[in-house]
N, C-alpha and C positions, 0 to 999 in steps of 0.2 A: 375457500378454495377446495376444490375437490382432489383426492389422493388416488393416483394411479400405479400399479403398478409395476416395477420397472420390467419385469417380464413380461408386461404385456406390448413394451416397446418394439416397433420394428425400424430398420434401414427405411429412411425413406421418408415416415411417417411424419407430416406436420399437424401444428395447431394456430388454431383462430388468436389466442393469448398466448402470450410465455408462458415457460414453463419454470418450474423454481424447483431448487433441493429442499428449502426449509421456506418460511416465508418471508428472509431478507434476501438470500443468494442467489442467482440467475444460474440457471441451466441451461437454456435455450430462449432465441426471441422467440415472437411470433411469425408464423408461415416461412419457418426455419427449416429446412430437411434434416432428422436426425440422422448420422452418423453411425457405421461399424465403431469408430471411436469415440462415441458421444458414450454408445452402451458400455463399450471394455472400461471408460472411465467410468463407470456408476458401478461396475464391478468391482474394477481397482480398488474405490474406497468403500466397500461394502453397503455402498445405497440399493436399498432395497425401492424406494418407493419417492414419486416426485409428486409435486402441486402444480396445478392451472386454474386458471377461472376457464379456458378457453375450450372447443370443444375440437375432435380428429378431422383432419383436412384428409381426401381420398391421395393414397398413399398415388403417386406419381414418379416417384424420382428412382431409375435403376441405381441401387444400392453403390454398384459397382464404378458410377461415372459421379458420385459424391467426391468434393477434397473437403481434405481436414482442414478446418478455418484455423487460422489465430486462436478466436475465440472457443474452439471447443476446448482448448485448455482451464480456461474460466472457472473456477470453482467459488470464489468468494468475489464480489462486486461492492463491497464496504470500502469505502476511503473516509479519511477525515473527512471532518464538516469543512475544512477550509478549501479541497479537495473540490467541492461536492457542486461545483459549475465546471470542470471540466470532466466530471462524468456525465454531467449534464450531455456537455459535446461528445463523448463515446458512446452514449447511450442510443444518442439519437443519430450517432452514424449506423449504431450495429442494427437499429431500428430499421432505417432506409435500406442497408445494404442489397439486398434481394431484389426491391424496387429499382434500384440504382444497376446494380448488374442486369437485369433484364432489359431497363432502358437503351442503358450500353449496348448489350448484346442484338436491338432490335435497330440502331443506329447505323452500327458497323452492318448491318443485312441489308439495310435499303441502298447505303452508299454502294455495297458489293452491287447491287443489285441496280442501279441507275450505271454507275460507270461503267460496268458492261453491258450494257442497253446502248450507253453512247460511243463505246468502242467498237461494237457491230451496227452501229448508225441503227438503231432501231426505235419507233414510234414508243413512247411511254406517257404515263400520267402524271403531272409534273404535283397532282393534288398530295403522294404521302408526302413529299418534301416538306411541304407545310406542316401539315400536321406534325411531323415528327420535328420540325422545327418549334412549334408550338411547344412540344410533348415537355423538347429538351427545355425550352424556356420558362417551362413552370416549375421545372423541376428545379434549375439552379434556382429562379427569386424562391423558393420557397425553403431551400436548404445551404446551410456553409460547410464551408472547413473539407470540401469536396472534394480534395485533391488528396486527403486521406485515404479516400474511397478510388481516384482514378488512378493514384499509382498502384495500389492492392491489387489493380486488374489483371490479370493475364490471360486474354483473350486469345486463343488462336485464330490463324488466319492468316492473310496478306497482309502485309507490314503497312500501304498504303491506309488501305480501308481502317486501320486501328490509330493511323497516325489522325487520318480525318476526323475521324470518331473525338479523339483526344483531344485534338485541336480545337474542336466544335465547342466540347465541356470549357476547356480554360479559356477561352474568347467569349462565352455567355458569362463567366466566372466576372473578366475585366469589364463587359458590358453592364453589369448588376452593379459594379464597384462605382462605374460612371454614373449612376443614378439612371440609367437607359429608362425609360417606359418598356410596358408590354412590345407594345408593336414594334418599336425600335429592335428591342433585344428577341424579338420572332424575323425581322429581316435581317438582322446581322447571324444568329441562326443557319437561316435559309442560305445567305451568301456563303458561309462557311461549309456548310455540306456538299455544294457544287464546285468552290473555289479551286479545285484542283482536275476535274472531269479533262482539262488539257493532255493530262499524263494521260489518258488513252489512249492516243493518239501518238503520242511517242513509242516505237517497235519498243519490244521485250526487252531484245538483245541490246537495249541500248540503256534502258529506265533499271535493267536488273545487271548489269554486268556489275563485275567486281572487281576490274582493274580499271587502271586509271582513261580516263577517256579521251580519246581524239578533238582535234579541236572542230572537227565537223558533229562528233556525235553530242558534242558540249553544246553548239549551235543547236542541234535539235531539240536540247531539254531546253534552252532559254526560250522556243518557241511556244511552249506546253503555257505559255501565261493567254498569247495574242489567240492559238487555236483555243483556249477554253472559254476566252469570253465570246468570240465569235461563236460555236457553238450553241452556251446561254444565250445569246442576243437577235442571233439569226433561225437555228434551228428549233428551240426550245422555245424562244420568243418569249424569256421573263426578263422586266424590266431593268434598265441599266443601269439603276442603284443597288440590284442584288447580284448584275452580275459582275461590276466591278472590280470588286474583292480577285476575281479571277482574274482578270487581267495587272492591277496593282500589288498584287499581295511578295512579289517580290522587289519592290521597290525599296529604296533606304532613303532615311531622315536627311542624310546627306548626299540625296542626288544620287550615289555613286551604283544605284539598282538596274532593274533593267521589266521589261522594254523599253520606256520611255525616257527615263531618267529623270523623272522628275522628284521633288524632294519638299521636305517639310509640311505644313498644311496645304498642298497641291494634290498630296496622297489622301484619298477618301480615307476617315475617322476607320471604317470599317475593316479596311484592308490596314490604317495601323496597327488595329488589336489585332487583324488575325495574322501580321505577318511576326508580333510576338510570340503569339500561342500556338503556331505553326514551328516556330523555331526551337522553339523550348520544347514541342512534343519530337520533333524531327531529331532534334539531339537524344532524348531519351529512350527513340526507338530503336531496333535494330536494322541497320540499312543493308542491302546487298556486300557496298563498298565500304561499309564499316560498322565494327560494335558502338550499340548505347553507350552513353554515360552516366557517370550517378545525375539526378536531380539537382544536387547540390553544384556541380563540376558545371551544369549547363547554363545555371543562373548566376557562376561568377563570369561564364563567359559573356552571357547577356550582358555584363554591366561592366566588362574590363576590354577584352579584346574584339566586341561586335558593336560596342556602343554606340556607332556612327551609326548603322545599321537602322536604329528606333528612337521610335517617340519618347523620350525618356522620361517625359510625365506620367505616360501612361506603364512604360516598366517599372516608375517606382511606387504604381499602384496595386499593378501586381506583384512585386514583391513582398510590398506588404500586408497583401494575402497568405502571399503563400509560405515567406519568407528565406531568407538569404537560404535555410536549409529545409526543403519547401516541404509543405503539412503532404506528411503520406512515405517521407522517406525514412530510409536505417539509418543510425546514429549509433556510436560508442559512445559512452561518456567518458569522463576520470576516473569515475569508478570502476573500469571494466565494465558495468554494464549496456544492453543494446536495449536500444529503444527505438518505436516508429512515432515521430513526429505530427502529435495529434492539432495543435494550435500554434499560431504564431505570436506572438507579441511586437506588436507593430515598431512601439518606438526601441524595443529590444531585438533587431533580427536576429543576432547571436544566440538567442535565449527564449527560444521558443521552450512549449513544452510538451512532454514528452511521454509517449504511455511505453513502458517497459514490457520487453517480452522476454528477457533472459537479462538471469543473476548473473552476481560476477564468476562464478565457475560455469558461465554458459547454458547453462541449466534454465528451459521454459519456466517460465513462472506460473502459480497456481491462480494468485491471486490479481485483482485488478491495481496495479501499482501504479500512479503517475507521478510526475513530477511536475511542475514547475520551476524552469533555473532561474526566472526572476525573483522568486520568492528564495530559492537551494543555492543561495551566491556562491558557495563553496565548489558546486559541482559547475563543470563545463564541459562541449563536447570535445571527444579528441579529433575525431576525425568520422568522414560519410563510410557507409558501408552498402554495398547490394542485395536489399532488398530480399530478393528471391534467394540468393544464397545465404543469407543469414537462417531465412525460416525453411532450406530446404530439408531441413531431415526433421522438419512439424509434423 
């Protein structure tokens, strides 16, 4: 490896290869933008000089609209050997990350960008749908443990468009779990990015208001199912197994849905996954008429007080992805310590495991710490925590 050094660092600057402090510890991945605090930390510990095999990417990213990751606290990435298949899984999340948030961020731009094409009735190409259905479905069969990466997101924007986005990732997530083929899981895809294009069609004052609603203005959301497939079917003219989803995706296992009312396998397979990963993103979002919840708080409501709601074979497939306290969320443990939830342990929901980001006096951690509570019996969690305000003063 070649030695660079650190003064020659700028904001901004990426590389083809990671970067290393010595030749076991990670500094940076590749096509990572470095950080005002990637440098003060090389400072802080008087590193003078870093290693790559890789060579400078053209410096692209205004210094200024960089966030500090998790990961720029990272100074040591050593675990035990026994350790060393769930670095495996962190590795190659922090691997993907950049690929994965670009993804994201080009998802949530097309849907902005089609639902207001069909909220002003206007002529569009219905070809990136595909593709970016395509895009999203290579990406999930080819990577796990994703929900790491989707709740890490904070995308701004419209709540809608982030909610699709989300929804899209964890319905390709349960499609992948079903064993789907390609093409299966490129049209359940394609159904999910349109599945909601009805809401355009519901006024403002009515889809954003923040008190409670009239029973006419209620009538108008319950129609946002019947106007979106009719628009897929009529205006757009893509076929009636993609555009389904829109019209069923608020149905329940138990009949008790709407518009049609129908129930159990009379609901297309498609519109069951996406009206779990619809519900389970819709809970964690922030809505006009109400705050997110934690991850954890939405997944016991999936499976206590919505139960009728869903397929339940297929929630307790996703659960056992994501699990009971699903990969990507904040956790305390008994220790005092916080952790975000990197794996699940299937036949263990309780006991997932877990990458630490603050000791028990609160304090970021240097080093890469995980746990295992299937293996750490001793330890369990206390209770879920938010995310964003645990890491906000990162």
């Amino acid at each position: 490896m070649k030695k660079l050094n650190v003064s020659e660092l700028k904001p901004g600057m990426r590389f083809t290869k990671p970067v290393y402090l010595d030749k076991e510890n990670l500094f940076i991945t590749s096509n990572t933008p470095i950080t005002d605090s990637d440098l003060e930390r090389l400072k802080r510990f008087g590193i003078t000089e870093v290693l790559t095999h890789g060579d400078i990417l053209v410096i692209d990213v205004d210094p200024e609209r960089l966030e500090t990751q998790l990961e720029d606290f990272i100074i040591s990435t050593i675990v035990d050997e026994d350790l060393l298949p769930l670095k495996g899984i962190y590795d190659n999340l922090n691997r993907i990350k950049v690929q994965f948030s670009n993804l994201y961020k080009n998802t949530f731009a097309l849907v902005q960008d089609v639902y207001r094409k069909v909220a002003d009735d206007k002529v569009f190409d219905f070809g990136p749908v595909r593709e970016q259905g395509e895009a999203l479905t290579d990406f999930v069969r080819t990577h796990n443990n994703l929900s790491y990466l989707i709740l890490g997101m904070n995308n701004p924007g419209y709540y809608l468009y982030n909610q699709i986005t989300t929804s899209s990732f964890y319905a390709l997530i349960i499609g992948k779990l079903l064993d789907f083929s390609r093409p299966k899981m490129v049209d359940l895809a394609i159904s999910c990015l349109v599945a909601d294009v009805g809401m355009t069609k519901v006024p403002a004052t009515i889809s954003e208001k923040t008190d409670q609603l009239t029973d006419e203005e209620y009538k108008s959301i319950l129609k946002h199912t019947i106007i979106g497939y009719q628009v897929l079917t009529q205006k757009i003219k893509i076929k009636n197994s993609l555009a389904v989803v829109a019209l069923q995706h608020h149905e329940r296992f138990d009949g008790k849905g709407y518009p049609q009312k129908i129930a159990a396998t009379a609901i297309e397979e498609n519109a069951r996954i996406y009206a779990i990963a619809d519900n389970f993103s819709a809970l964690i979002t922030n809505r006009p008429h109400r705050q997110r919840v934690l991850p954890h708080e939405a997944i016991k409501s999936m499976i206590s007080m919505d139960v009728g709601k869903f397929d339940l074979k297929i929630v307790r497939t996703f659960l056992n992805q994501v699990s009971l306290y699903p990969v990507g969320s904040c956790v305390e443990l008994s220790d005092k310590r916080v952790g975000i939830v990197l794996a699940a342990n299937a036949d263990k929901p309780l006991r997932p495991s877990i990458r630490i980001i603050k000791d028990e006096y609160g304090t970021f951690v240097r080093n890469l710490v995980l746990v295992d509570l299937v293996k750490e019996n001793h330890l369990f969690i206390v209770k879920a925590l938010d995310l964003q305000e645990a890491t906000a003063n990162s």
